[in-house]
mmCIF file of the N, C-alpha and C atoms, coordinates in Angstrom:
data_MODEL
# 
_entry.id   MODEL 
# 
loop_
_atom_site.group_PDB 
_atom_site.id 
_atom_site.type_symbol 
_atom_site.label_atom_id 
_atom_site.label_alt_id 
_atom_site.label_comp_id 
_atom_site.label_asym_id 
_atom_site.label_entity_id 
_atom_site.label_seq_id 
_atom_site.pdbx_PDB_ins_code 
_atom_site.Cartn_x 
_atom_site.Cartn_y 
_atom_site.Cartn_z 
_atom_site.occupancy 
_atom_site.B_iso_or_equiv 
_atom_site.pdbx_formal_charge 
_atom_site.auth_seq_id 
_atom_site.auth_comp_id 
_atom_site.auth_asym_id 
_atom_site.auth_atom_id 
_atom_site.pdbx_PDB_model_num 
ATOM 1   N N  . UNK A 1 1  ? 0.846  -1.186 0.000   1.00 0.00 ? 1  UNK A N  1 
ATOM 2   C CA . UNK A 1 1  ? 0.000  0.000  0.000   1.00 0.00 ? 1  UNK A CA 1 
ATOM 3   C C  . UNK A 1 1  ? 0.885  1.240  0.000   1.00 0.00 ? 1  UNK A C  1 
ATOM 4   N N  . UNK A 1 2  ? 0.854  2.434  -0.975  1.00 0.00 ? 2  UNK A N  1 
ATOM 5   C CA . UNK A 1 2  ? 1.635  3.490  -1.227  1.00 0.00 ? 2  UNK A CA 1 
ATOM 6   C C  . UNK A 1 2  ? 1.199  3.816  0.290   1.00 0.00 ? 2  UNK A C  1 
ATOM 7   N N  . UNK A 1 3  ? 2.579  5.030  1.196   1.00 0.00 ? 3  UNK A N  1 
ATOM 8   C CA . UNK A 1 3  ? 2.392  5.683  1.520   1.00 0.00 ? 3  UNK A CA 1 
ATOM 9   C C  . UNK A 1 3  ? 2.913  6.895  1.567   1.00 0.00 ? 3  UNK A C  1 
ATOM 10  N N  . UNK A 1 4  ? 2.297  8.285  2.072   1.00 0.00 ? 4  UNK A N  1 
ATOM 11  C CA . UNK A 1 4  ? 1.950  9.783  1.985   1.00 0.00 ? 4  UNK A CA 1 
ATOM 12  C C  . UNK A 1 4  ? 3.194  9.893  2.882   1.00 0.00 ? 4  UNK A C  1 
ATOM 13  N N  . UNK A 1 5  ? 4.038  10.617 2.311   1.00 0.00 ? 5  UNK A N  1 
ATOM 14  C CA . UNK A 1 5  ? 5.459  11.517 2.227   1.00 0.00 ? 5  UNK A CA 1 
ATOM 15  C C  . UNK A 1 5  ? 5.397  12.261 3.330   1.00 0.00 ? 5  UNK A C  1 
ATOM 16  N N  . UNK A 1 6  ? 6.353  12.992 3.882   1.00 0.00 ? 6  UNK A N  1 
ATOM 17  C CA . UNK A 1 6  ? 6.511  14.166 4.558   1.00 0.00 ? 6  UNK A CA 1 
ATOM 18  C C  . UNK A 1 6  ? 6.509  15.388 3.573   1.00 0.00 ? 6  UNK A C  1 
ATOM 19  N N  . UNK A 1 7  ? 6.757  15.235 2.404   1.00 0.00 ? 7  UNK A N  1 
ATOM 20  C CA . UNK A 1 7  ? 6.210  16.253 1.088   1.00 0.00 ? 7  UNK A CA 1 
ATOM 21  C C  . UNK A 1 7  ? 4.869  16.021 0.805   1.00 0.00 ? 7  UNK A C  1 
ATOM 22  N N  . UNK A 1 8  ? 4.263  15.521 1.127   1.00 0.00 ? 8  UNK A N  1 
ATOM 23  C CA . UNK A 1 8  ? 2.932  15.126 0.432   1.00 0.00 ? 8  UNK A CA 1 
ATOM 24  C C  . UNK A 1 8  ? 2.609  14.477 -0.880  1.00 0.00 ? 8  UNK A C  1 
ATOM 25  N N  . UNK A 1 9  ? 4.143  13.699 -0.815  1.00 0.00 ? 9  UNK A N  1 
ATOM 26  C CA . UNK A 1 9  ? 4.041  12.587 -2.223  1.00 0.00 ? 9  UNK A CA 1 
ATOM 27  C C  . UNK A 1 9  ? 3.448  11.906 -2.026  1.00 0.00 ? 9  UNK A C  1 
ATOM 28  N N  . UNK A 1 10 ? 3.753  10.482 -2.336  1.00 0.00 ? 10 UNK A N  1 
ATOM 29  C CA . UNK A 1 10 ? 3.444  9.291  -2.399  1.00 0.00 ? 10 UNK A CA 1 
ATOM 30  C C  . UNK A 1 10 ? 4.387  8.227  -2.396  1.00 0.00 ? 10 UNK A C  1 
ATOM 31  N N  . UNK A 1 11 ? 4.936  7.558  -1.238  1.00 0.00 ? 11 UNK A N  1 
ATOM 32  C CA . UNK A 1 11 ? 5.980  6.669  -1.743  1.00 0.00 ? 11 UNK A CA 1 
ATOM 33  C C  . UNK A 1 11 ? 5.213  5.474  -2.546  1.00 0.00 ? 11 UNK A C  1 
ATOM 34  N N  . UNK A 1 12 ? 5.820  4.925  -3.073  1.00 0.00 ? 12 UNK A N  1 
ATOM 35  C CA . UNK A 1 12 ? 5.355  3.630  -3.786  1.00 0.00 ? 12 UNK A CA 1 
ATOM 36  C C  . UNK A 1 12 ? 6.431  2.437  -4.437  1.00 0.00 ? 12 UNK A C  1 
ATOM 37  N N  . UNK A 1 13 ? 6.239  1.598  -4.753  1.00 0.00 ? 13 UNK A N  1 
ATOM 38  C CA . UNK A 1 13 ? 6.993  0.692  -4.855  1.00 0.00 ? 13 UNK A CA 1 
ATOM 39  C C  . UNK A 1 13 ? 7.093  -0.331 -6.202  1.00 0.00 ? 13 UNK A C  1 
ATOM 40  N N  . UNK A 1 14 ? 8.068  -0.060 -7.387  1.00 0.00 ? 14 UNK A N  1 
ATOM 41  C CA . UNK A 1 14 ? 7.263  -0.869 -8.794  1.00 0.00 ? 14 UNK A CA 1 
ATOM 42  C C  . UNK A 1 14 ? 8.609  -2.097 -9.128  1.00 0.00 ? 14 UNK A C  1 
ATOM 43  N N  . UNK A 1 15 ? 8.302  -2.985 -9.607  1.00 0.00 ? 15 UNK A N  1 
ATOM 44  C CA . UNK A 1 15 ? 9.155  -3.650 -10.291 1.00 0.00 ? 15 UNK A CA 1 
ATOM 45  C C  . UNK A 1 15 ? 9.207  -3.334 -11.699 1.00 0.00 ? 15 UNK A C  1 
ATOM 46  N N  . UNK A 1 16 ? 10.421 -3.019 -12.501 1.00 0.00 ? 16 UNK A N  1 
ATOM 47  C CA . UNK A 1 16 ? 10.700 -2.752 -13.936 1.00 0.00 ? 16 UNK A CA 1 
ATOM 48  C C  . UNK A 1 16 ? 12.210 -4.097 -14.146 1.00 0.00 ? 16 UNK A C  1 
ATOM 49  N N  . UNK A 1 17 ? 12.102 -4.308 -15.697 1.00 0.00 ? 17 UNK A N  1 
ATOM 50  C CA . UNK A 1 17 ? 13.251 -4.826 -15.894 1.00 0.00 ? 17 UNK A CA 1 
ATOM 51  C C  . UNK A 1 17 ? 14.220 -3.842 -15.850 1.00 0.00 ? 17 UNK A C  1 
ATOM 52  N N  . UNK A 1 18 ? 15.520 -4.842 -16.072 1.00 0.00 ? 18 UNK A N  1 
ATOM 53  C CA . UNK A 1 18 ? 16.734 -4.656 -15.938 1.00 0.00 ? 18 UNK A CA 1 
ATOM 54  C C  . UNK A 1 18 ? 16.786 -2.918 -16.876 1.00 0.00 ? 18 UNK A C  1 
ATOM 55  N N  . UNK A 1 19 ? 16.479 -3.949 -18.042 1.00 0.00 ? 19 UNK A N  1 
ATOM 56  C CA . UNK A 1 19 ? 16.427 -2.697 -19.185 1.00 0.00 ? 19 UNK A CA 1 
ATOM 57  C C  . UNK A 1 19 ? 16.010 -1.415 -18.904 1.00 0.00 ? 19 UNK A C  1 
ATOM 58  N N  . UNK A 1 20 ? 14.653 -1.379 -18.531 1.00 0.00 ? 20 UNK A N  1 
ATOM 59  C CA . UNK A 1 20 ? 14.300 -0.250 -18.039 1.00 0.00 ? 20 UNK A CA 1 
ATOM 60  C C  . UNK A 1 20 ? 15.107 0.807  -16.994 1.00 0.00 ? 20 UNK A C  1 
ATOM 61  N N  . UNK A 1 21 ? 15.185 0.282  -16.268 1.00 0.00 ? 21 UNK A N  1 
ATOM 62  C CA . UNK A 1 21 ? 16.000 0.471  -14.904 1.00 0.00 ? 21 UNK A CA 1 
ATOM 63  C C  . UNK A 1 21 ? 17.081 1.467  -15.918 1.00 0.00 ? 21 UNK A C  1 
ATOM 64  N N  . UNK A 1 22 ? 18.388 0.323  -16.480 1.00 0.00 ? 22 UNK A N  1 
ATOM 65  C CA . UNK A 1 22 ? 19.438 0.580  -17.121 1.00 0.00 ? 22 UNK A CA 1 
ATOM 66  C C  . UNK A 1 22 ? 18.918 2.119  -18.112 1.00 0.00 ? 22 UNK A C  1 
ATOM 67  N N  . UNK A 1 23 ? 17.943 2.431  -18.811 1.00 0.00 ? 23 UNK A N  1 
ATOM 68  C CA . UNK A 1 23 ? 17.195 3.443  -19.109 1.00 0.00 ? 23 UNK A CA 1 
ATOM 69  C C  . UNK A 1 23 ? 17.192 4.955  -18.602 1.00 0.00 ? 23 UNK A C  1 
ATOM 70  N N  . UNK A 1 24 ? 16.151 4.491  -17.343 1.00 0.00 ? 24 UNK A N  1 
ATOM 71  C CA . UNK A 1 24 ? 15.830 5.455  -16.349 1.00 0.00 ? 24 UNK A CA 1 
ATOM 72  C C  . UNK A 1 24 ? 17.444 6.226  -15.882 1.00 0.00 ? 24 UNK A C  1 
ATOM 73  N N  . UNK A 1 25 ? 18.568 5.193  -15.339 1.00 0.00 ? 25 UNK A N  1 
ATOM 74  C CA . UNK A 1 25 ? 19.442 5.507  -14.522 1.00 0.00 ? 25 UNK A CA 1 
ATOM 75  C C  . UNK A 1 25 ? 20.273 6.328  -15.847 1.00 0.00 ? 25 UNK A C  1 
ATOM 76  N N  . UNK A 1 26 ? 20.351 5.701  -17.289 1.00 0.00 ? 26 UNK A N  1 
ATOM 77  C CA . UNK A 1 26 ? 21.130 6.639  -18.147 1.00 0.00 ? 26 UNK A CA 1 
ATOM 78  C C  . UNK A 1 26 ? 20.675 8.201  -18.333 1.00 0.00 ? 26 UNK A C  1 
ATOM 79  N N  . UNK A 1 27 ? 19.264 8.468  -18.223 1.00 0.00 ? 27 UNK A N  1 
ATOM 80  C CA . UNK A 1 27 ? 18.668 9.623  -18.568 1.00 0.00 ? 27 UNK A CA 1 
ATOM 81  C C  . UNK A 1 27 ? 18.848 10.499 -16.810 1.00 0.00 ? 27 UNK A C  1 
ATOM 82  N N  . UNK A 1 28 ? 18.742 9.920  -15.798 1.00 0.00 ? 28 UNK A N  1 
ATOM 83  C CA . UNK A 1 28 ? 19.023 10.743 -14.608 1.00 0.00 ? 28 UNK A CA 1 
ATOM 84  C C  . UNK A 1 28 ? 20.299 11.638 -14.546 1.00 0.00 ? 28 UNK A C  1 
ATOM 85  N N  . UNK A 1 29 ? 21.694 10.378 -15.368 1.00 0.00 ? 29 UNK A N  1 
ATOM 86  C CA . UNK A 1 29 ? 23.060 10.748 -14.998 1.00 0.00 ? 29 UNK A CA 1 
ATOM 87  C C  . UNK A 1 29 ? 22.707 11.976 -16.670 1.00 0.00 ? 29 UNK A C  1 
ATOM 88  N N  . UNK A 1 30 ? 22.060 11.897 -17.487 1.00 0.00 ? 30 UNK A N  1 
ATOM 89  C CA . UNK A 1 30 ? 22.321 13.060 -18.574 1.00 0.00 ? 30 UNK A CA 1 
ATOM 90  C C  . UNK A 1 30 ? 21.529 14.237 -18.288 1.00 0.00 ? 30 UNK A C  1 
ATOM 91  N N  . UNK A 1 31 ? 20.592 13.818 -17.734 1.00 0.00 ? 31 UNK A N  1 
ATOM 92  C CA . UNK A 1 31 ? 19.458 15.550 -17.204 1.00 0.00 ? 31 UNK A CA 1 
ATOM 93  C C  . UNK A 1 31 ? 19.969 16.217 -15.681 1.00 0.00 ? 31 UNK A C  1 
ATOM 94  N N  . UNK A 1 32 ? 20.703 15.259 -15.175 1.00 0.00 ? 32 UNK A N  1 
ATOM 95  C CA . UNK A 1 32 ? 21.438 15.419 -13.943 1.00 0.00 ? 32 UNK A CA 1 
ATOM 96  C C  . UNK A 1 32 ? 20.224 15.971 -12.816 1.00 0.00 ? 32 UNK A C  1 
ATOM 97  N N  . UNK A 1 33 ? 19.194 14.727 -12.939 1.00 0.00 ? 33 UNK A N  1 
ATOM 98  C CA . UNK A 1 33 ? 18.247 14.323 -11.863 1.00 0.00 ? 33 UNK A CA 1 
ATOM 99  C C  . UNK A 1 33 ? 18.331 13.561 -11.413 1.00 0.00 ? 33 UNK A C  1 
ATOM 100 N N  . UNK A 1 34 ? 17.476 13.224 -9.928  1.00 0.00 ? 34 UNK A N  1 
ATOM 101 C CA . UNK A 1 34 ? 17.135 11.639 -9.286  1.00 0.00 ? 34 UNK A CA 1 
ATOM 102 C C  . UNK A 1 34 ? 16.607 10.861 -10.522 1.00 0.00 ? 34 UNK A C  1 
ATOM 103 N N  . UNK A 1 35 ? 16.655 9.516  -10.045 1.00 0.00 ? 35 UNK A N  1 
ATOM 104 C CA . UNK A 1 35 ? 16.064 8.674  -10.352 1.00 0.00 ? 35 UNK A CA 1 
ATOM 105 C C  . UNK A 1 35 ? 14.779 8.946  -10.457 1.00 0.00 ? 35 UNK A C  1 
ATOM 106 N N  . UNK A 1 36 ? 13.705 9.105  -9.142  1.00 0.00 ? 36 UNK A N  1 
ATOM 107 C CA . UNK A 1 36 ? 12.310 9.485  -8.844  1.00 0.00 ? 36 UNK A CA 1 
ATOM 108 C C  . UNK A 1 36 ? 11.941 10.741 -10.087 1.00 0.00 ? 36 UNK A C  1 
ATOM 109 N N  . UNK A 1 37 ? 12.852 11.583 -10.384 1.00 0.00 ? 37 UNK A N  1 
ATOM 110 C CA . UNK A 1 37 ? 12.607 12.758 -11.446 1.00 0.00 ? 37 UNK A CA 1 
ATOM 111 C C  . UNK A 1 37 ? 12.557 12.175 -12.673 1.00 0.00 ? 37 UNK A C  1 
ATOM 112 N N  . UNK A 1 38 ? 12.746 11.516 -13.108 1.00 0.00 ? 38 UNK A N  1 
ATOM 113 C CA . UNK A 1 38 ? 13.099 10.655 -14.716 1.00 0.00 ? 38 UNK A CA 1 
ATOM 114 C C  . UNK A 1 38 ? 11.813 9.785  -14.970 1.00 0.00 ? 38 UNK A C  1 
ATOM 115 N N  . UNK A 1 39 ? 11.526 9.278  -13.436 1.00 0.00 ? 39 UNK A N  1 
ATOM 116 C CA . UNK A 1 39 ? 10.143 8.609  -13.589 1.00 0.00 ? 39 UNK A CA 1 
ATOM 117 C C  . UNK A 1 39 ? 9.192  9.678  -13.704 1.00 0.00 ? 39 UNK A C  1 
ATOM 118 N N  . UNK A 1 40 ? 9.016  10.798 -12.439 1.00 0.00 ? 40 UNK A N  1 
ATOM 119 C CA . UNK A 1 40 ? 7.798  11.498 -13.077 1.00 0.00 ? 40 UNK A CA 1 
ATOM 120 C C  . UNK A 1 40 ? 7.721  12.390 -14.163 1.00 0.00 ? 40 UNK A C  1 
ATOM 121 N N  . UNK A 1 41 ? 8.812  12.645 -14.904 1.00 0.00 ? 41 UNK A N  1 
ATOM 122 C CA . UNK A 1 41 ? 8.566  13.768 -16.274 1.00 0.00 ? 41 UNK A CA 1 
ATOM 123 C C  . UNK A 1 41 ? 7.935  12.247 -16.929 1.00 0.00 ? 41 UNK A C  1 
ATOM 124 N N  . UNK A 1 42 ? 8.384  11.481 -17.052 1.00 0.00 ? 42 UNK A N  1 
ATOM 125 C CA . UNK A 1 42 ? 8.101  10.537 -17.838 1.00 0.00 ? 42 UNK A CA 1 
ATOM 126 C C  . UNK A 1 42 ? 6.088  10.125 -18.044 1.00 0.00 ? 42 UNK A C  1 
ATOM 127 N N  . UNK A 1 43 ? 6.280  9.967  -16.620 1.00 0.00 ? 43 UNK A N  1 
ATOM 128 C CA . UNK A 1 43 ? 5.150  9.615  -16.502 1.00 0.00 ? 43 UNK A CA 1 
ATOM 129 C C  . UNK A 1 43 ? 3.610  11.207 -16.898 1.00 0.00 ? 43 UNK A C  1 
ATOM 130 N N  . UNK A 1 44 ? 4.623  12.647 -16.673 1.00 0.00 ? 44 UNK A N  1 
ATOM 131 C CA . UNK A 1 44 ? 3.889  13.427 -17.321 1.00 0.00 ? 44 UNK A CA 1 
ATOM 132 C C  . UNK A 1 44 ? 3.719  13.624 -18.501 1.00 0.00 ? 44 UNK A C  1 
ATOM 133 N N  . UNK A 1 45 ? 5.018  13.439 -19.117 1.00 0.00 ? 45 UNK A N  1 
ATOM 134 C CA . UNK A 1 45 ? 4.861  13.100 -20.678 1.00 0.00 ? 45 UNK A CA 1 
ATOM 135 C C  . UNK A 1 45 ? 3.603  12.404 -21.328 1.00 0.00 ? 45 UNK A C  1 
ATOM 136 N N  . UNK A 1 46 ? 3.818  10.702 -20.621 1.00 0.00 ? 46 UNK A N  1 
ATOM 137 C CA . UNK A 1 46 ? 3.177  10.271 -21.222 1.00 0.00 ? 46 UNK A CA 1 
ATOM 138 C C  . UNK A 1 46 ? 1.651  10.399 -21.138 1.00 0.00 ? 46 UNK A C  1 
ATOM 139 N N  . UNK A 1 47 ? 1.028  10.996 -19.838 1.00 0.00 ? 47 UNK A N  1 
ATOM 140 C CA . UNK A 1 47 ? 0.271  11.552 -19.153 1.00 0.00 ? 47 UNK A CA 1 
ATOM 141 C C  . UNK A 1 47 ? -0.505 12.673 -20.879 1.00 0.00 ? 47 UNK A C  1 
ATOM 142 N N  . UNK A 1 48 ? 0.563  13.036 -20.727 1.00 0.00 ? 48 UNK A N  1 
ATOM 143 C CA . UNK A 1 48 ? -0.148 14.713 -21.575 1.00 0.00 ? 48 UNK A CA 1 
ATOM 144 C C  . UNK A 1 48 ? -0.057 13.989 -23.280 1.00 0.00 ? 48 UNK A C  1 
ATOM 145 N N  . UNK A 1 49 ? 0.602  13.181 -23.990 1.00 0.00 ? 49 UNK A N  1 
ATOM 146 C CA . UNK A 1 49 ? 0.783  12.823 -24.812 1.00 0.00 ? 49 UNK A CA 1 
ATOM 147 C C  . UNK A 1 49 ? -0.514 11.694 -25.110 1.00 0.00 ? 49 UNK A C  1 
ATOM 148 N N  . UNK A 1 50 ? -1.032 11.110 -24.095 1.00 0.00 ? 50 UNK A N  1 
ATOM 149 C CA . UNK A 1 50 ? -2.323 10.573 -24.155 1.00 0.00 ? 50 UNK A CA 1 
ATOM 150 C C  . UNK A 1 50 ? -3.717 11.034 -24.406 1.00 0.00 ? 50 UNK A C  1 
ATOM 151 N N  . UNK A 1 51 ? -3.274 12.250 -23.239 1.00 0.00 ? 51 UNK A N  1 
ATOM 152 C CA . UNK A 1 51 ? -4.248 13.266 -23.548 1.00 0.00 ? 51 UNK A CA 1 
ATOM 153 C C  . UNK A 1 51 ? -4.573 13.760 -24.869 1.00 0.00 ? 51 UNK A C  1 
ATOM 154 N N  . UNK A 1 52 ? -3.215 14.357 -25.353 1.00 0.00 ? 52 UNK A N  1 
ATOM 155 C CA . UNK A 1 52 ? -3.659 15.188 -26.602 1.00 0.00 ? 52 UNK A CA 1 
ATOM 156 C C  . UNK A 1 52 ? -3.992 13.956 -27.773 1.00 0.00 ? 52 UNK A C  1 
ATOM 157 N N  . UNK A 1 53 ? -3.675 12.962 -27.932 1.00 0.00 ? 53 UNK A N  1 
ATOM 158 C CA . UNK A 1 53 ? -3.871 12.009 -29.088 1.00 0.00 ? 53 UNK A CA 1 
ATOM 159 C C  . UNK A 1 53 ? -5.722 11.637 -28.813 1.00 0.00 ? 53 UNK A C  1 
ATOM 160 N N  . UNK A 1 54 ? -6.515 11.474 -26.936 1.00 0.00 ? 54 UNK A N  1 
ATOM 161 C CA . UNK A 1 54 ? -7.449 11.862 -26.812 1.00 0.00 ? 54 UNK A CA 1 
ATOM 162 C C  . UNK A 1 54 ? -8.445 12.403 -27.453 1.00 0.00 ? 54 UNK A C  1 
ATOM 163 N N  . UNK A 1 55 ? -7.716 13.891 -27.378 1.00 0.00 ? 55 UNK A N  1 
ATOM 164 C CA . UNK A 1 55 ? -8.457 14.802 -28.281 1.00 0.00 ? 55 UNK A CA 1 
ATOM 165 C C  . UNK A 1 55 ? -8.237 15.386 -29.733 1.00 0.00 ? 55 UNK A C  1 
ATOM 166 N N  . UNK A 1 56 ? -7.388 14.291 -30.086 1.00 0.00 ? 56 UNK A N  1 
ATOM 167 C CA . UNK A 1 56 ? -7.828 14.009 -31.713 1.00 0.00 ? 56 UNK A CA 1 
ATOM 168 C C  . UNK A 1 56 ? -6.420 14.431 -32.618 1.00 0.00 ? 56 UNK A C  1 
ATOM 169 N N  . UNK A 1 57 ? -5.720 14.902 -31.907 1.00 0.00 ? 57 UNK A N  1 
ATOM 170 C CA . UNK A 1 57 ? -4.478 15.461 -32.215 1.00 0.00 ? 57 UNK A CA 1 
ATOM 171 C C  . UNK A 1 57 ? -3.402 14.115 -32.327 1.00 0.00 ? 57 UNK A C  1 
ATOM 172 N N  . UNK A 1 58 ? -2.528 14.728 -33.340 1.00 0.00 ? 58 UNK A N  1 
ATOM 173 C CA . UNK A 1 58 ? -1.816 14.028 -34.061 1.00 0.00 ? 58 UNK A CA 1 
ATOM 174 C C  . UNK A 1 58 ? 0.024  14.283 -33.523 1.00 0.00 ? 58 UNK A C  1 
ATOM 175 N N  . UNK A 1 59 ? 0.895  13.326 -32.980 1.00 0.00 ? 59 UNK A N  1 
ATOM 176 C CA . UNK A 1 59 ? 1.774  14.123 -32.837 1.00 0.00 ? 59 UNK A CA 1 
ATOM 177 C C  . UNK A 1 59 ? 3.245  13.787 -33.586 1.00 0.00 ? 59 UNK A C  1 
ATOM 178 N N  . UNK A 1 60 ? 3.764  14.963 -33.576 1.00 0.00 ? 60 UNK A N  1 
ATOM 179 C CA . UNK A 1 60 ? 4.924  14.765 -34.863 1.00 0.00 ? 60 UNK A CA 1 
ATOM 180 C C  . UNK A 1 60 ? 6.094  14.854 -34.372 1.00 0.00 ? 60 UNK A C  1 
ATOM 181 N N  . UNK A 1 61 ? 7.038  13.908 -35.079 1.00 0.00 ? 61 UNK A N  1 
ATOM 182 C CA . UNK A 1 61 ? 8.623  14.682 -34.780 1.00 0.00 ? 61 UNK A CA 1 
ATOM 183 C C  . UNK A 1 61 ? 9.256  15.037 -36.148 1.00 0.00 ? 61 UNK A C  1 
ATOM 184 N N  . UNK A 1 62 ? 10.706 15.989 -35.858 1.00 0.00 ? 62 UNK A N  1 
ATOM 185 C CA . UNK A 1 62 ? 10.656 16.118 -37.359 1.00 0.00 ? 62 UNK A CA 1 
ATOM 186 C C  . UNK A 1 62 ? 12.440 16.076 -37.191 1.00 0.00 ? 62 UNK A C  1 
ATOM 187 N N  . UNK A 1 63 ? 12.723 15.140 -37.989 1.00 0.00 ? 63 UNK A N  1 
ATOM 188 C CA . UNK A 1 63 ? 14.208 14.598 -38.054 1.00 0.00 ? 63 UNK A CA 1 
ATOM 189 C C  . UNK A 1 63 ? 15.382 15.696 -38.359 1.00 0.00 ? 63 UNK A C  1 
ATOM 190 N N  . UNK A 1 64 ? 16.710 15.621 -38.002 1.00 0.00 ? 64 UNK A N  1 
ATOM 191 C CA . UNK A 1 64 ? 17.444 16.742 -38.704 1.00 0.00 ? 64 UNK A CA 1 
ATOM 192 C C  . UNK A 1 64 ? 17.529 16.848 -40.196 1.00 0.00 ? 64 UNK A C  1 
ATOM 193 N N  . UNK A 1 65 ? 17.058 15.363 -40.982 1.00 0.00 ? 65 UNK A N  1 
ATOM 194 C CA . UNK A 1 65 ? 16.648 15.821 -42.280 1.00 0.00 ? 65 UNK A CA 1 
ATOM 195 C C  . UNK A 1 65 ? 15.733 16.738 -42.643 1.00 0.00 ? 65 UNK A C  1 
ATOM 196 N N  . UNK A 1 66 ? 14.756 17.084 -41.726 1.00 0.00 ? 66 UNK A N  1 
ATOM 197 C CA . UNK A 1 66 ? 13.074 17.690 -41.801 1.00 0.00 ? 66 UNK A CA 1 
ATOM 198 C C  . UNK A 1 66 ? 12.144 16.971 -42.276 1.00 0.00 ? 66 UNK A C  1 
ATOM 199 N N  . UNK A 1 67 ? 12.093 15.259 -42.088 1.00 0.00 ? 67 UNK A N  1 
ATOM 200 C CA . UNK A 1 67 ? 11.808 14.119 -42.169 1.00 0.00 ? 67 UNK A CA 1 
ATOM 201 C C  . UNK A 1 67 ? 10.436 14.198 -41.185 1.00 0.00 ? 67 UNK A C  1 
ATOM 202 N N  . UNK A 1 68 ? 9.182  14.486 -41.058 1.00 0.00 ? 68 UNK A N  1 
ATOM 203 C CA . UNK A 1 68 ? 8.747  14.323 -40.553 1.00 0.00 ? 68 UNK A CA 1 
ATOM 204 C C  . UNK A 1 68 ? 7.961  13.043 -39.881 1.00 0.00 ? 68 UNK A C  1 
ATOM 205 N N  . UNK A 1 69 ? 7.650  12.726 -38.672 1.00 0.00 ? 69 UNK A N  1 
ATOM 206 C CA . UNK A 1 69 ? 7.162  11.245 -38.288 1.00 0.00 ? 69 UNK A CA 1 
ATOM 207 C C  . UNK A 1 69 ? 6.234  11.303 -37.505 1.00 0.00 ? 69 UNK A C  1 
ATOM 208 N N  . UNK A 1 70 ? 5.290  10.575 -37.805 1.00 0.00 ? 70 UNK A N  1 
ATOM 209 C CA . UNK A 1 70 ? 3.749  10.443 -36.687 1.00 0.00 ? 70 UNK A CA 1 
ATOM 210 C C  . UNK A 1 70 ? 4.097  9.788  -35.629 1.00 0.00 ? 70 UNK A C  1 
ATOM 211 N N  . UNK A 1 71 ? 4.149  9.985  -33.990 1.00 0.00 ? 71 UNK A N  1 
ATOM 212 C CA . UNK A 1 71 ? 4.584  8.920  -33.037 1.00 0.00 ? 71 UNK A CA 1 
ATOM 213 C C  . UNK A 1 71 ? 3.193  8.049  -32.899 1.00 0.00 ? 71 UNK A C  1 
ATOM 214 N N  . UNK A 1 72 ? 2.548  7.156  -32.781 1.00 0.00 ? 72 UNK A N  1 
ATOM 215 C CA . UNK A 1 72 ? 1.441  6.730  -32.755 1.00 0.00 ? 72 UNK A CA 1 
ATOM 216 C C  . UNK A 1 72 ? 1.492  6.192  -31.412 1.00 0.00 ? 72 UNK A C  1 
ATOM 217 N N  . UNK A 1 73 ? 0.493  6.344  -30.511 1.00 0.00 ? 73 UNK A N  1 
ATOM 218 C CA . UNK A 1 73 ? 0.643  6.039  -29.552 1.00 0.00 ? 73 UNK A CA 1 
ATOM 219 C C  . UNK A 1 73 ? -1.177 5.293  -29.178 1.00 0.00 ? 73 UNK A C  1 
ATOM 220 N N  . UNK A 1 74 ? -1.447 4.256  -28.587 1.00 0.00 ? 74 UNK A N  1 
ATOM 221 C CA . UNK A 1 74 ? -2.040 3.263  -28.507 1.00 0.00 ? 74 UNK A CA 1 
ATOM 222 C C  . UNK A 1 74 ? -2.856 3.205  -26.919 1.00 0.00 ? 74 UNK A C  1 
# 
């Protein structure tokens, strides 16, 4: 059962593979955040990226060629 922080987080507790893990910990040491920070942009990302595909929106990346790409998200 999560419990309520002395910040008013949430501790909680997840199992991820190796991979993941190995992931998370490469992007902490390059944005030069915690661990816990890598999970929640992440999880806002994907948060808001749900959202907008939601509401009907389409989202793009566009390569250093100017290659543009639909991310499709499910």
């Amino acid at each position: 059962m999560p419990k309520s922080t002395a910040r008013g987080g949430i501790k909680t507790t997840i199992t991820l593979p190796e991979d993941a893990v190995s992931a998370l910990r490469e992007l902490s040491e390059l944005r030069n955040v915690s661990f816990a920070e890598v999970v929640r942009r992440a999880l806002t990302m994907d948060k808001y990226l749900t959202d907008v595909r939601k509401d009907g929106c389409r989202i793009l990346i566009e390569d250093p060629e100017k290659l543009v790409k639909e991310i499709v998200i499910f």
